[in-house]
C-alpha positions as CSV (number, residue, x, y, z in Angstrom):
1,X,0.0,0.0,0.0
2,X,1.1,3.2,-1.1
3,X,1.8,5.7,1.8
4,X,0.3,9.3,1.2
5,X,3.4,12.1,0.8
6,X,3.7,14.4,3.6
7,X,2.9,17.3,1.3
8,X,-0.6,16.1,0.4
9,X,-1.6,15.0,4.2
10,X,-1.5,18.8,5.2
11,X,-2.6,19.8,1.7
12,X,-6.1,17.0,2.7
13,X,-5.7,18.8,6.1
14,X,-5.9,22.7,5.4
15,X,-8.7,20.9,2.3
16,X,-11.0,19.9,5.1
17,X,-10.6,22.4,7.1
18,X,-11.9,24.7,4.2
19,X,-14.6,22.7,3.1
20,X,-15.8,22.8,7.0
21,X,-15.6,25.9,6.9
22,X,-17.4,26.6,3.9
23,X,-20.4,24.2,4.9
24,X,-20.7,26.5,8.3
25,X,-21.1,29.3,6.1
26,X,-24.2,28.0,4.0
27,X,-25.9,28.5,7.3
28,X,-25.0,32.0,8.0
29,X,-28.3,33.3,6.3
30,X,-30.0,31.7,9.1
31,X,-28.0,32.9,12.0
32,X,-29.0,36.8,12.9
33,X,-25.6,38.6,14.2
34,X,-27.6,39.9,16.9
35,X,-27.2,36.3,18.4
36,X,-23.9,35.0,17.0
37,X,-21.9,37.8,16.0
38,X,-18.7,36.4,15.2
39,X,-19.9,34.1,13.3
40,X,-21.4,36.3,10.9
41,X,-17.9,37.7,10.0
42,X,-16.8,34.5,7.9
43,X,-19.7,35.7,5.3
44,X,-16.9,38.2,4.6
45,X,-14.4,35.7,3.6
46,X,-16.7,33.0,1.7
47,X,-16.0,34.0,-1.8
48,X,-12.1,33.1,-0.6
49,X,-13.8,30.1,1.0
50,X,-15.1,28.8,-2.6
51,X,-11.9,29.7,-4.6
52,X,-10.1,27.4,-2.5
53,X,-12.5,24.8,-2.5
54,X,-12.2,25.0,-6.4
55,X,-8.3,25.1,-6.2
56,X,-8.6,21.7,-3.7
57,X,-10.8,20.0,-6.3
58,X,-9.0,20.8,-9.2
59,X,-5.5,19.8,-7.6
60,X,-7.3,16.4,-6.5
61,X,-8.6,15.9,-9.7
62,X,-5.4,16.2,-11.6
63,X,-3.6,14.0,-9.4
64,X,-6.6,11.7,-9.8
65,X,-7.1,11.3,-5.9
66,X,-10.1,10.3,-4.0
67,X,-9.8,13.3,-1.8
68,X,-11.7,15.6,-4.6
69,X,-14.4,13.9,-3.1
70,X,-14.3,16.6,0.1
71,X,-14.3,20.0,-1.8
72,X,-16.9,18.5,-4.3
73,X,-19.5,17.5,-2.3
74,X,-19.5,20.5,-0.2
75,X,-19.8,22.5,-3.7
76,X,-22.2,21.1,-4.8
77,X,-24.0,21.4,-1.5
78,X,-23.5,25.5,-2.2
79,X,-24.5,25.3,-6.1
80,X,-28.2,24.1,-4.8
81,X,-28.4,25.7,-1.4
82,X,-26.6,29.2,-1.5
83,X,-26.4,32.6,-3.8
84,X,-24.3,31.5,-6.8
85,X,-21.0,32.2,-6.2
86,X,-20.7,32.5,-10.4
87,X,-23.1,33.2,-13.3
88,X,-23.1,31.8,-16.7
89,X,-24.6,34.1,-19.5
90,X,-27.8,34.8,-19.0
91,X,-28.9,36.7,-21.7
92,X,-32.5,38.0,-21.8
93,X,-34.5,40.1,-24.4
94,X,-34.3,44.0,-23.6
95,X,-37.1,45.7,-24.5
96,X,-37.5,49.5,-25.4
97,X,-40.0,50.7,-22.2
98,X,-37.6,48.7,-20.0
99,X,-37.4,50.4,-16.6
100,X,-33.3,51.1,-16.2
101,X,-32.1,51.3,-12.7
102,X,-28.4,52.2,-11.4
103,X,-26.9,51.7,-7.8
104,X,-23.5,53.6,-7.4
105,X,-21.9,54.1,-4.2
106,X,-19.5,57.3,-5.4
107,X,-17.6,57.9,-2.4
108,X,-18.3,61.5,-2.0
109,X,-17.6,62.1,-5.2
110,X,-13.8,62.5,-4.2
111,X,-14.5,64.9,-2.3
112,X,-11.8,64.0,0.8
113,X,-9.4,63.0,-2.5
114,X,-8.6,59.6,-1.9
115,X,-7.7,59.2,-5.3
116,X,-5.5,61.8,-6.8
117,X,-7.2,62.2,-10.3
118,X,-9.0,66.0,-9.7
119,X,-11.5,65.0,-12.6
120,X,-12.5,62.1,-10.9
121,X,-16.0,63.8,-9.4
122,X,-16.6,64.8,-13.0
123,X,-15.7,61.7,-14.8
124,X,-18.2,60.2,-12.4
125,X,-21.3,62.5,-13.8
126,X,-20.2,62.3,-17.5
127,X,-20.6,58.2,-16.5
128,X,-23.6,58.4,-15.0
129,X,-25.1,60.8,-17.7
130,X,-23.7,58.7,-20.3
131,X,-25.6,55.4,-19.2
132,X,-28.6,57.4,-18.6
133,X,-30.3,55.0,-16.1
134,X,-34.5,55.7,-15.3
135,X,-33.9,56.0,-12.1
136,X,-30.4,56.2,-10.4
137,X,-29.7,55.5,-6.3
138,X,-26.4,57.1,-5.0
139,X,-25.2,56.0,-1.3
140,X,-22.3,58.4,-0.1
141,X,-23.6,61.6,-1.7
142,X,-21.9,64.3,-1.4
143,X,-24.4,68.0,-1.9
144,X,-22.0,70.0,-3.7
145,X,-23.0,73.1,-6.0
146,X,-19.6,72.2,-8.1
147,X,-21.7,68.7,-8.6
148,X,-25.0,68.8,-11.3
149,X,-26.7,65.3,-11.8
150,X,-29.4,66.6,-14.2
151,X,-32.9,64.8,-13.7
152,X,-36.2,66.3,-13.5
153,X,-37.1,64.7,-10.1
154,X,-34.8,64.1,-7.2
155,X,-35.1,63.7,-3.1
156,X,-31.6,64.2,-1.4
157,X,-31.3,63.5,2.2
158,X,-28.2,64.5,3.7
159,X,-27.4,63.8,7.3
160,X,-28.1,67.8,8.0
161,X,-27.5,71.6,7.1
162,X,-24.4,71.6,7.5
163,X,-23.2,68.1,6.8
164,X,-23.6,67.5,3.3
165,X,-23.1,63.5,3.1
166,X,-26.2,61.5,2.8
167,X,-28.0,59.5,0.0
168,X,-30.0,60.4,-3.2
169,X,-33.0,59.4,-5.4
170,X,-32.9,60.3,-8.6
171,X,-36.0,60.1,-11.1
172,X,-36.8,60.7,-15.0
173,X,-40.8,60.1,-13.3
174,X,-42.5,61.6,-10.8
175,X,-41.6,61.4,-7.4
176,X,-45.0,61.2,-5.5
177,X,-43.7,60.9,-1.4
178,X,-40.7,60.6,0.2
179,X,-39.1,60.0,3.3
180,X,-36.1,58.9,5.4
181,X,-35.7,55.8,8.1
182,X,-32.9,57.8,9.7
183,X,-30.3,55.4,11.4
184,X,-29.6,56.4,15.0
185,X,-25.6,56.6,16.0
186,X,-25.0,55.9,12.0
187,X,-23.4,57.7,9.1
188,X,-25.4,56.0,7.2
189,X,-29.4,55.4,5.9
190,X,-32.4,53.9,3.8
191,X,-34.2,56.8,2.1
192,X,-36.8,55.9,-0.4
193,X,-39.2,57.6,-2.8
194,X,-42.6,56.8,-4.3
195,X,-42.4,56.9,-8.2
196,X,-45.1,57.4,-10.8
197,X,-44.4,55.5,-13.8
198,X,-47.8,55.9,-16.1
199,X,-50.0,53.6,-14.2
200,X,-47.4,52.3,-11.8
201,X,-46.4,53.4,-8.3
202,X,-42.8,51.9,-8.0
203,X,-41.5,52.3,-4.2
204,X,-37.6,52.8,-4.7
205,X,-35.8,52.1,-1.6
206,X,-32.2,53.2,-1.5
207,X,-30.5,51.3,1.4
208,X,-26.9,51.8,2.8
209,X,-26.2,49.5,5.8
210,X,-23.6,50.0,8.3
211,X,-20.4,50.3,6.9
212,X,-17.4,47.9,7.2
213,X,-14.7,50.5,7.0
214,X,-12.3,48.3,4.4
215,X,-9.4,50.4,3.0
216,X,-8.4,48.2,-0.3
217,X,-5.0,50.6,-0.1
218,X,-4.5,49.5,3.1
219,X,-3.6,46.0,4.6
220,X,-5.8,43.2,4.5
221,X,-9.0,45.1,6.1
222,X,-6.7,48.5,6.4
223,X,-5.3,47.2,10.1
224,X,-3.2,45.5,11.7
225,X,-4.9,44.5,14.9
226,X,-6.5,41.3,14.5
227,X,-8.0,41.8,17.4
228,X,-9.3,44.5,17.3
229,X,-11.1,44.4,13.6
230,X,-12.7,41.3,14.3
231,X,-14.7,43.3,17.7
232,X,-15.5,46.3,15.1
233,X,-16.5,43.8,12.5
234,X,-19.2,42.4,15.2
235,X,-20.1,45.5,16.2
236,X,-20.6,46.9,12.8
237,X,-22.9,43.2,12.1
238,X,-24.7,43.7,15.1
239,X,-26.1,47.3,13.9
240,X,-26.8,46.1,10.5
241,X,-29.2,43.5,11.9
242,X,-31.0,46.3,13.9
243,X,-31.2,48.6,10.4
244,X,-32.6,45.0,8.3
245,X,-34.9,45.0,11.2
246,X,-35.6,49.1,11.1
247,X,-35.6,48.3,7.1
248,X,-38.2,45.2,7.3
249,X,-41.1,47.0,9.9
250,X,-41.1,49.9,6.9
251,X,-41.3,48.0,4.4
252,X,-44.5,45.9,5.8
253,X,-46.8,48.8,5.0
254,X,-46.0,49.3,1.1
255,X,-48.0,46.3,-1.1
256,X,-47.0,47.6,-4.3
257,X,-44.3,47.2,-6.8
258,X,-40.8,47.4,-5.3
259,X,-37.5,48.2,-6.4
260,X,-34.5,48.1,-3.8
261,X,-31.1,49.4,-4.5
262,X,-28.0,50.2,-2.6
263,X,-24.8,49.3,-0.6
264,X,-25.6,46.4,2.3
265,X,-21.9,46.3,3.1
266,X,-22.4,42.5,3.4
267,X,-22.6,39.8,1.0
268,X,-25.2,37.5,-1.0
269,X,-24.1,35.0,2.0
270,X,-25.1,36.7,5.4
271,X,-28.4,37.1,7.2
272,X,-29.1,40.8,6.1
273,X,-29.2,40.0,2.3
274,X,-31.4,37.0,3.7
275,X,-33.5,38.7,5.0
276,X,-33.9,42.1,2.6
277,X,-34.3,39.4,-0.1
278,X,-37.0,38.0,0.8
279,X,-39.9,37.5,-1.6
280,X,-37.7,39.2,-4.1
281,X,-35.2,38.9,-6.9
282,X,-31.6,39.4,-7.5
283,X,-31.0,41.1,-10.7
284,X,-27.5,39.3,-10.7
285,X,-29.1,35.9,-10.0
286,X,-31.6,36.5,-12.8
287,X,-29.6,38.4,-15.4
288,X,-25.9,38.7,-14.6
289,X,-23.0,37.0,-15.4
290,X,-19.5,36.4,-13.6
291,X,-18.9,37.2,-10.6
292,X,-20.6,39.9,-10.5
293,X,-18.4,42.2,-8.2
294,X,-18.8,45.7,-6.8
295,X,-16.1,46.2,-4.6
296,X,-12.7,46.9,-5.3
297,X,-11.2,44.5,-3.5
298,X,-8.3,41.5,-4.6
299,X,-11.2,39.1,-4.1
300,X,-14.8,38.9,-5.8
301,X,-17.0,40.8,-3.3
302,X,-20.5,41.3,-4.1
303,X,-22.1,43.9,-1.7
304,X,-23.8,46.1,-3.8
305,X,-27.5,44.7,-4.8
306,X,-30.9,45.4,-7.0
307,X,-33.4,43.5,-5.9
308,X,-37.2,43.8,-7.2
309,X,-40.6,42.3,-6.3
310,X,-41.8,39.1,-8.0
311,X,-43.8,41.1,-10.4
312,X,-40.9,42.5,-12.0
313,X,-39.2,40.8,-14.5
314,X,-35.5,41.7,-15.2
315,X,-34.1,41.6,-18.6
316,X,-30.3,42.3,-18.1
317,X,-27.9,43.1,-14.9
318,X,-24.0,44.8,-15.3
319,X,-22.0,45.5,-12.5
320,X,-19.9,47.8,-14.5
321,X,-15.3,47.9,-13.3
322,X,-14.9,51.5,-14.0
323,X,-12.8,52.7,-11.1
324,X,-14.7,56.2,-10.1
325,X,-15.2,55.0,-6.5
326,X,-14.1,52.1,-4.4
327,X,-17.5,50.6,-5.4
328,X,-18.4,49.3,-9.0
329,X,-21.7,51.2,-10.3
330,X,-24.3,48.6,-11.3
331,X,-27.1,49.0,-14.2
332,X,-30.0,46.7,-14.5
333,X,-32.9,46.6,-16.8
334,X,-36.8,46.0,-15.4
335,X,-40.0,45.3,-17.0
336,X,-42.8,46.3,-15.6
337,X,-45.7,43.8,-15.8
């Protein structure tokens, strides 16, 4: 009997250890943060947690071992159970009156000037001009004068007078009502608006959960301190389950067509996404293709979302790579039945 080679013991080792891993994290949807908050931090790392699955299999497979059997069987456990990880082309027929929505998280607009490009705030609203999108969500607004998104209907909320960050609505249609959840002890907000689209009253939620606070310039998560991320990681899950809560008692009083758009700072994998999901669809899921990542980060990270009522059918999804913000902008195209 041929003995195993030290090399591929702790290769089978550091295998099993992932696919555990990744099986724990298929039930992180189910698991609120409020309860298990360190747990809810590995739905950070599972697109890692799939990649190395896939590198496992493959290795297994080429050295024709039985141990492919580990990685597999947990993947395919994900491929029925879990958000897709990747999508195939899914091409759909885009018709003329589609309904085109855009989510972009633009950082300010530059305005602190992380990046050193002093065009970058107006290469930003020659984009967003260009594409032209019906109706277009922005999280990390930034109220400047210098800064002219031309639509005929709008509702800016910023965080007050004086502070100029917040989050905007903007509308080719009527905007009919209005109004703000307002996060306590948070930067950041749902706003939404009530828009009139011939017969149809669309309710457009524009939703930015807590934020994570990753710096991709910086080290891993932009610290050092192990430590010490891992306790503002729970903290930060812990206040985004309170806003999905906030999020969910508001959104039991509107019974008509609904469109939600924004930043959840958390992934297809963790119990906020779960939960906001619900009853809904995922533009990306229905329409999209790759990965579909929205963060700039060395990994696929998918945390920006447009998700719709069941009476919406969506004919295309693009998270676009442009690099105007640490966040990818993301385009999809609805009809309205």
């Amino acid at each position: 009997m041929k003995k195993k080679s030290f090399f591929n013991t702790l290769l089978f080792l550091l295998n099993s250890l992932f696919a555990v891993v990744l099986l724990l994290s298929f039930l992180l949807p189910y698991i609120s943060p409020k309860s298990f908050s360190l747990f809810a931090v590995i739905s950070l790392f599972v697109p890692i947690l799939f990649i190395a699955n896939l590198l496992f299999l493959f290795y297994w497979l080429l050295k024709l071992k039985r141990q492919i059997f580990v990685s597999a069987i947990v993947l395919i456990t994900g491929w029925f159970t879990s958000s897709p990880f990747y999508k195939f082309s899914n091409t759909k027929n885009i018709l003329k009156d589609d309904l085109r929505v855009m989510s972009f998280n633009v950082k300010m607009f530059n305005y602190y000037g992380w990046n050193s490009d002093k065009e970058l705030a107006k290469k930003t609203v020659d984009f967003i001009h260009k594409k032209s999108p019906d109706i277009l969500a922005i999280q990390e607004f930034y109220d400047s004068p210098d800064i002219a998104i031309l639509y005929p209907y709008q509702f800016i909320k910023t965080k007050s007078k004086n502070n100029k960050f917040g989050q905007a609505i903007y509308s080719k249609y009527p905007i009919i009502n209005s109004g703000s959840l307002n996060f306590i002890n948070s930067a950041n907000n749902i706003i939404y608006a009530d828009i009139l689209k011939q017969k149809d009253t669309i309710r457009v939620y524009n939703i930015h959960l807590e934020s994570l606070k990753i710096n991709p310039n910086k080290d891993y998560f932009g610290e050092e301190d192990n430590e010490k991320l891992i306790g503002r990681l729970q903290t930060t899950f812990k206040k985004q389950a309170k806003q999905t809560e906030q999020f969910l008692a508001h959104e039991k009083s509107w019974k008509g067509k609904e469109i939600i758009l924004g930043d959840f700072n958390n992934t297809a994998y963790s119990w906020a996404y779960r939960k906001i999901k619900s009853n809904k669809k995922d533009a990306f899921i229905e329409a999209g293709e790759g990965f579909g990542k929205t963060f700039n980060y060395p990994f696929p990270m998918r945390i920006d979302f447009i998700l719709t009522s069941t009476d919406i059918e969506i004919n295309q999804f693009t998270a676009f790579d442009e690099k105007y913000s640490d966040h990818f902008p993301i385009l999809a195209s609805l009809k309205l039945n």
